[in-house]
N, C-alpha and C positions, 0 to 999 in steps of 0.2 A: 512425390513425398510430401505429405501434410507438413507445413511447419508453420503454427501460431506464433508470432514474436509481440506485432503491436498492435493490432485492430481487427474487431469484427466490422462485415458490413452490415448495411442498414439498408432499409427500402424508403427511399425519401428521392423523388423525381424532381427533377430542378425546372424544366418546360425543354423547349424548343430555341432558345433565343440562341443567335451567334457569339460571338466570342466579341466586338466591338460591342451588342448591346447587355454586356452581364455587367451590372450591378456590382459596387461594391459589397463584399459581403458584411451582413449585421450581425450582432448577437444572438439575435433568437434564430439562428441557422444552426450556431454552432447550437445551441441548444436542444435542438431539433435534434441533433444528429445525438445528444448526448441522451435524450428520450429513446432514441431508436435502440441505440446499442444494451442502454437498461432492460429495458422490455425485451430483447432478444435473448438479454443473460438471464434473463426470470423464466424466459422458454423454455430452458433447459431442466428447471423442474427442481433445481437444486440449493437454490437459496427460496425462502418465503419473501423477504421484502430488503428492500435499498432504501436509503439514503443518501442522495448527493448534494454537493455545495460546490460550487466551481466561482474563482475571482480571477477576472484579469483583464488589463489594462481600464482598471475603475466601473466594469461590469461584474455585475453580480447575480446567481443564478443559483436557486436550491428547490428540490422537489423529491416525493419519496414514489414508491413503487412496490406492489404486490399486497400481501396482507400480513401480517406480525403471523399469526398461526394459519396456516391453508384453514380454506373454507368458514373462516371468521368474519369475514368483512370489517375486519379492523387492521386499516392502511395506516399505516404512523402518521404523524402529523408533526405540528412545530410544539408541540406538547411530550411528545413522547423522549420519554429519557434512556438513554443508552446506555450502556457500560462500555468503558473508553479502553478500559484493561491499563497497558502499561503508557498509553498515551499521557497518563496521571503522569509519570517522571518528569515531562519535561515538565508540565507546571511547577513541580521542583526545583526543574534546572532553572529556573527564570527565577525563582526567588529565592536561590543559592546564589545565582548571579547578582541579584540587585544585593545583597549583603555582602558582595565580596566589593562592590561597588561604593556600599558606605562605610567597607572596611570594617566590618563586623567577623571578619576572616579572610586569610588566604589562602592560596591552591594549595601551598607544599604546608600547611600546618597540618601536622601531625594532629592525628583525631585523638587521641588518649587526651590531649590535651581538655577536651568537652567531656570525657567520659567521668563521671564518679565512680573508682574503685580501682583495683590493679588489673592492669589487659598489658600485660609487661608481654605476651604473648602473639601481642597485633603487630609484628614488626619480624623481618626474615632478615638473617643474619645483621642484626644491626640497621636496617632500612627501613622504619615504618611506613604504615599507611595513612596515605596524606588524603586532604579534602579531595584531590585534583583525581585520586586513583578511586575514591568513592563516584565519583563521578562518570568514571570511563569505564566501569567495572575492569578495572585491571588492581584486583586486590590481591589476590597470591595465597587462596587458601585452598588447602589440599580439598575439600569438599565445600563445594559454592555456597550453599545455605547449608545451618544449623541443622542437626538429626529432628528437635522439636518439631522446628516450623515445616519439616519436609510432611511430619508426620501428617500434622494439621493440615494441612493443605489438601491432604490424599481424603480425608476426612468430607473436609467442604466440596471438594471435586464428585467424592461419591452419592452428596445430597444431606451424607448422618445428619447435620445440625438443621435443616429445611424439616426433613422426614421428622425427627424427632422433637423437632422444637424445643433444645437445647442451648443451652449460654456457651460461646465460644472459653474453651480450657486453655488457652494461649493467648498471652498479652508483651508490649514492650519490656516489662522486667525477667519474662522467660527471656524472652530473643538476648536480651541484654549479660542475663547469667549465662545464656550457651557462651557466646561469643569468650567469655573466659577461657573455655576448654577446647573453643576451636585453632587450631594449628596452620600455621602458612608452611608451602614447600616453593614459594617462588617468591621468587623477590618484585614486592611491590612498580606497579606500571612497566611490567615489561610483558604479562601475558592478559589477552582477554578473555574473559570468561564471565558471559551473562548472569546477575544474580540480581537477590532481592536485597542482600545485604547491607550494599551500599546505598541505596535510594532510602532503604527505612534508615540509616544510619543517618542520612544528611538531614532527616525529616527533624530525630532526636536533636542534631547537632543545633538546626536553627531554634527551634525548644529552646535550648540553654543560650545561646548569644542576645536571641529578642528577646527572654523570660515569658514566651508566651507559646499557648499551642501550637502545634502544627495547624491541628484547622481554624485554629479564628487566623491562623498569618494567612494562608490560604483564600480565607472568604474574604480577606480585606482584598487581594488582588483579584477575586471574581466580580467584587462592590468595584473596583476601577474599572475595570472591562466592560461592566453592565451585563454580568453576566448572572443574570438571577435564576436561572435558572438549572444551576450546575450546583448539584450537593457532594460530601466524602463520607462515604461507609454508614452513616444512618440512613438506611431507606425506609424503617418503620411507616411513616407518615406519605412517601411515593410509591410505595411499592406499587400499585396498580398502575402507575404511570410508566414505568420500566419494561421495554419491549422484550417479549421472552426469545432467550436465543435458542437455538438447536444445533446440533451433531446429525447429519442426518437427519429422519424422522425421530431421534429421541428428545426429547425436551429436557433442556440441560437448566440446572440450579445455577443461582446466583456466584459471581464468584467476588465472595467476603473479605476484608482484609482486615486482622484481627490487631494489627500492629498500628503505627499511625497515616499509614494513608499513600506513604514515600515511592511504593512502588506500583500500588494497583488501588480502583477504590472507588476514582471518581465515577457519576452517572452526571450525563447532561444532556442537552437538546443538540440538536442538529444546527437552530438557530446561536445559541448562546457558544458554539464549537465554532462556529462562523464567524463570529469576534473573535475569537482568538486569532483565528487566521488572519482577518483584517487587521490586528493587531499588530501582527508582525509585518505585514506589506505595508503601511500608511503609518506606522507612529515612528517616531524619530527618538524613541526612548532608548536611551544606552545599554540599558540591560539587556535590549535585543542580542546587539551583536556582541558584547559581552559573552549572553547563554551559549550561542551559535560559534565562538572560535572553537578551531581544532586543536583538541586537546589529547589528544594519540589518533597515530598511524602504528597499524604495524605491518605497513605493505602489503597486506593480506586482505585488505580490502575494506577493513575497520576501519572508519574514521568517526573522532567522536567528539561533540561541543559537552555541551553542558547536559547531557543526558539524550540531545539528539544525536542523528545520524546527519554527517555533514560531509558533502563533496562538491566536485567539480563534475560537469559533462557539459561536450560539444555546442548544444544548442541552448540547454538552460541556461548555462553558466551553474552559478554558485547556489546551489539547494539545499535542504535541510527536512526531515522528516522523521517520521516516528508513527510505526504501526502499533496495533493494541490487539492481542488474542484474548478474550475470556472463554467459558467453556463453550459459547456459543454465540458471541458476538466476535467478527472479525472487522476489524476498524486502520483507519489509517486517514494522517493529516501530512501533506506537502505542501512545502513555501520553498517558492523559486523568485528574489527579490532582484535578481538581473534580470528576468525576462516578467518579471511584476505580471503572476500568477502564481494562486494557490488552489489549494482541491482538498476536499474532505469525500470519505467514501466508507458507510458504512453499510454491512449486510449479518444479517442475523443468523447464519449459518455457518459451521466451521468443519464439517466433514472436506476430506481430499477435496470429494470432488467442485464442491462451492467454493473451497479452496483456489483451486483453481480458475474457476469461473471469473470469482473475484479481481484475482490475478489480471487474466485475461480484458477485464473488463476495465481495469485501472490503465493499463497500457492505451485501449482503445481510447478511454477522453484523453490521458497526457497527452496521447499524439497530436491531437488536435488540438487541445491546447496551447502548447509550445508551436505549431504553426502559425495559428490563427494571427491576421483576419485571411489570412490561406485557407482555403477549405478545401478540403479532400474532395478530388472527382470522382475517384471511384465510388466512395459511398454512397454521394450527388444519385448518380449516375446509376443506381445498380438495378430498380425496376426497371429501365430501357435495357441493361447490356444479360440482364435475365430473359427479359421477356423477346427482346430483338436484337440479338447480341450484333451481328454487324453492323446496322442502322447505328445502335447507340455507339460503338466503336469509331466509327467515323466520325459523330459528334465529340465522341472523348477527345478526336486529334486532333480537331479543331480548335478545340477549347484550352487544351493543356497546355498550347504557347503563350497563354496569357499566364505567365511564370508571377505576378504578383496578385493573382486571384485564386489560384489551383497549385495543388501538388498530389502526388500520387507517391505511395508506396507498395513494396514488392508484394507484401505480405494480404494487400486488401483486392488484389490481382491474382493473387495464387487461392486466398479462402473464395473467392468467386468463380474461379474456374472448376473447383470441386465441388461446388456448389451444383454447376452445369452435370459436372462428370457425374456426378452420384444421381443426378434424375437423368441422367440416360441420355443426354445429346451431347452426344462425344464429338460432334463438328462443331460446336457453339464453345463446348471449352477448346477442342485446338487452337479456336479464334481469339479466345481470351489467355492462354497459355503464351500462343505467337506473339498477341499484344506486350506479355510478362519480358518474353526475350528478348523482345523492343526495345523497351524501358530498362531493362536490368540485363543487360547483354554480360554484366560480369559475375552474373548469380547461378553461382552452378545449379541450388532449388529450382529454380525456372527452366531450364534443359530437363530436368529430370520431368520435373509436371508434365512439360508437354511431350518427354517420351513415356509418360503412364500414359498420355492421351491416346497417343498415339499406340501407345500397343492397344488398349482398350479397343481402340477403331481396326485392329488388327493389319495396319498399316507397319507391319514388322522393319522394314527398311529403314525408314524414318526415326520411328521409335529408337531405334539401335544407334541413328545419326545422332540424336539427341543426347542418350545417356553416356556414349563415349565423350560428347562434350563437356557432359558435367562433370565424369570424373578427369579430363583434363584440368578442368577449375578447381576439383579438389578430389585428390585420387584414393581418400577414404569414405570416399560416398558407397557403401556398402550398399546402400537401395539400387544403386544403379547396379553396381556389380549381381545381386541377385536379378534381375530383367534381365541382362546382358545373356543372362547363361539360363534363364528361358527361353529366351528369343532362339539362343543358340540351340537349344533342345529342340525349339519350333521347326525350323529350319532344315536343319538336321545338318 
């Protein structure tokens, strides 16, 4: 049974040397391996071009991949401006946070309070909506966004304002006049529901506390960062600097934000997105952790700071992030400030299946990552246990006791052995399958591989020993059960 979880392999040979004389590992290893796995996700044909930025422990590392339009020869560069999509929020949350900080507002203040007019409306059974629920999108209205802005958006999605070179018919005072007639059926911060409402809402609200725009407040905090190279909603004067995204082969339109900027909007570099991150790993500013506390749970797996995503896990510890879809740019920034690394990852494609690719490909550097200066053997290792699977297998055993040099996982052991299986030397993957069972003697995937191997080798007895194990380990392995009652048919 295939199953991707955290890593592709890579073809990068480490030598010959024993396990006494390996080298601490350096940066540009991991880096190495973070080229390989790029280049493999471009093999598939499905994205045009990458962007990566990887920080950790005071190393730094960014490089791009492919070509902005196939057959172009235009590779992005440290020039090339992205659209971040909804990544813009948190820039918000960070300057929602620095004025809750100089006390320019707080969480539970009720927003009518910033509004001019009557919104006697923004409020369920007596409960308004407070800065804290603009924040977490836990706002309580029967439909997430305005009929208007739904409109509009379907509008700039399908290219109309590109195609026809048209002025956007949607502004802040629409948005403003819908939300009059919009209606809540839940009572404020108890459910979640992703919108645009409340990011443009906090954009308006800072407007009226600083008496100044949303985007000059904005550019003051991209003029701290040294982030000059990051604009909001005016591209007139960048546009040809702006990498075109895609859906597939279709070449998708920009995606405009006609309102002030709160939810979607920004375009930046690769480099000037790099400061941010380093921003939040290395400055000791308050607003950090500030933007970053949790601000709802609803045990449902929501957890939410200042317009990021914030949690706990095993190895990082304490993370925070925030991915960005536009129609064809798919983006995404993590900071993990307990194991002090962060990672930016952007690709110019948003169909499934780059979709996925994406996915997949983000997994592959975290893992490594969050290891490091541990470095994967299997990957090290995968020209040898390709090309000479048992030679290099005996080097893997060798090596893999040096437990502060190497680690291995199930997943870069199992996409190698099908690697073997699928070009045909089904004794080369038994070999790396057996290896799997070795190592993950409690992973019922690993019994199963190496009874696909093993039936493929038509080795039925074994095969049969193998999948009965896995569904011991978990006796809804459905894969196994359909082999079982092949084998059984084989048989007779």
């Amino acid at each position: 049974m295939k199953k991707i979880i955290f890593a592709f392999t890579i073809l990068l040979f480490f030598g010959c040397k024993t396990s006494k004389e390996i080298k601490k590992p350096v940066f540009t290893e991991l880096t190495n391996l973070i080229d390989k796995y790029a280049s493999e996700t471009l093999q598939k044909n499905n994205i045009n071009s990458l962007a990566i930025a990887v920080y950790k422990n005071d190393n730094f590392y960014h490089n791009y991949y492919g070509e902005i339009d196939k057959n172009a020869g235009n590779k992005p560069n440290d020039s090339t401006l992205f659209e971040i999509a909804s990544i813009s929020k948190v820039f918000l949350g960070s300057l929602v946070a620095k004025a809750v900080l100089e006390y320019k507002l707080t969480l539970n203040d009720d927003i009518r309070m910033y509004l001019k007019g009557d919104y006697a409306n923004l409020e369920f059974e007596g409960t308004p909506i407070t800065i804290k629920n603009l924040l977490t999108h836990t706002l309580g209205f029967k439909n997430k966004n305005p009929k208007g802005l739904v409109e509009f958006n379907k509008k700039v999605k399908s290219g109309y304002y590109e195609k026809n070179n048209e002025p956007y018919n949607y502004n802040i005072n629409d948005f403003l006049n819908e939300l009059k007639n919009s209606k809540l059926n839940k009572k404020p911060g108890t459910f979640y529901q992703y919108n645009s409402v409340g990011p443009e809402l906090l954009a308006y609200i800072l407007e009226q506390v600083y008496n100044k725009s949303y985007k000059s407040l904005l550019k003051k905090f991209f003029i701290k960062l040294e982030m000059n190279n990051t604009y909001l909603n005016d591209y007139s004067k960048i546009r040809n600097r702006i990498a075109n995204g895609y859906k597939g082969d279709t070449l998708m339109p920009l995606e405009r934000n006609p309102l002030l900027g709160g939810t979607a909007g920004i375009v930046t570099t690769l480099p000037d997105l790099s400061k941010f991150m380093k921003f939040q790993l290395k400055s000791k500013n308050s607003l950090i952790k500030e933007s970053t506390t949790k601000l709802f749970d609803n045990n449902d797996g929501d957890e939410l700071g200042y317009l990021w995503e914030v949690g706990e896990a095993k190895e990082e510890g304490f993370y925070y992030l925030k991915s960005g879809t536009s129609k064809g740019i798919q983006s995404v920034i993590l900071i993990c400030p307990d194991t002090n690394y962060g990672f930016i990852l952007i690709a110019n494609n948003t169909s499934d299946k780059a979709f996925n690719n994406w996915v997949n490909l983000y997994y592959s550097i975290e893992n490594n990552l969050i290891k490091y200066p541990k470095m994967n053997l299997v990957a090290l290792l995968e020209k040898d246990l390709l090309s000479n699977t048992d030679k290099a297998i005996k080097k893997y055993k060798k090596l893999i006791v040096e437990e502060n040099a190497y680690y291995t996982n199930a997943t870069d052991l199992n996409n190698l052995g099908y690697k073997l299986l699928n070009a045909e030397k089904n004794k080369e993957a038994i070999s790396i399958f057996k290896l799997l069972v070795l190592e993950f003697s409690d992973n019922y995937n690993a019994y199963d591989s190496l009874g696909e191997a093993y039936f493929k080798n038509k080795d039925y007895k074994k095969a049969l020993l193998n999948y009965n194990k896995s569904l011991e380990l978990y006796p809804n392995n459905s894969n196994a059960k359909k082999y079982i009652n092949k084998i059984n048919k084989i048989e007779g």
